[in-house]
C-alpha positions, -999 to +999 in steps of 0.1 A: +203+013+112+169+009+131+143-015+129+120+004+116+092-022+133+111-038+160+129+000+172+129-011+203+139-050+208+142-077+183+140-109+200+156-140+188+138-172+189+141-209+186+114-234+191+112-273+181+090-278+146+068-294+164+061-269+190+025-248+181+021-226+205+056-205+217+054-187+184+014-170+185+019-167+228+053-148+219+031-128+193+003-119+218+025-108+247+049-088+218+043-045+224+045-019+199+082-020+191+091-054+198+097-079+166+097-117+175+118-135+149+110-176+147+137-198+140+125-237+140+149-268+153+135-296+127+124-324+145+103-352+133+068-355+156+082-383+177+064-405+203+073-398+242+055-428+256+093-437+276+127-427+284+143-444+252+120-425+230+120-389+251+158-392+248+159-396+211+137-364+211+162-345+234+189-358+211+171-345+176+167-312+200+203-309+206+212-316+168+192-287+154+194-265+181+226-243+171+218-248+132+183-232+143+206-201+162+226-199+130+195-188+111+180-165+132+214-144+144+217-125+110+190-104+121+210-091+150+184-099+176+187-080+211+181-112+230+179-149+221+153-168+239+152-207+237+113-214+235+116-248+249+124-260+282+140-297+280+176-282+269+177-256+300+174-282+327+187-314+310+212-326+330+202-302+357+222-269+373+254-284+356+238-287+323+224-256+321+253-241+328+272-263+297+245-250+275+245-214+286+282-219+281+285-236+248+254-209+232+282-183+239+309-200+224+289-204+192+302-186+160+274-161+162+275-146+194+313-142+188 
């Protein structure tokens, strides 16, 4: 059946709780036909003044990250963007390609 408002794409996203502004810039770039639908990885508002702390934040990412894809797949989005960059280039080339990897294994892409 068609969207009737998103007849065109449906896009998938996932963006950290904390995060204020992927959700209205996804809105204002979104054309007639195109649904953006928000899925949020809980995480606490958590202080990034050194490494300890921005790796406990990367770690709370990585723990709600695929609970946050499990919520927003039963829409049958066309594409799922990660609004976030920290998970796409942690760990660098290798890691990216572990994630991009592990997303497709995930029960709701199969």
């Amino acid at each position: 059946m068609t969207d009737r408002l998103g007849y065109r794409l449906k896009i998938g996203v996932v963006t950290p709780s904390t995060n204020t502004t992927v959700q209205p810039e996804m809105d204002s770039m979104r054309p007639p036909g195109v649904t953006n639908h928000i899925s949020r990885i809980h995480i606490s508002d958590l202080p990034l003044g050194n490494d300890i702390q921005f790796t406990a934040m990367v770690d709370a990412i990585e723990s709600g990250l695929f609970p946050a894809v499990d919520l927003v797949m039963p829409c049958a989005p066309d594409h799922l963007l990660m609004g976030m960059s920290i998970p796409t280039f942690w760990g660098g080339a290798r890691g990216a390609t572990a994630l991009h990897a592990c997303m497709e294994q995930q029960p709701a892409f199969l």
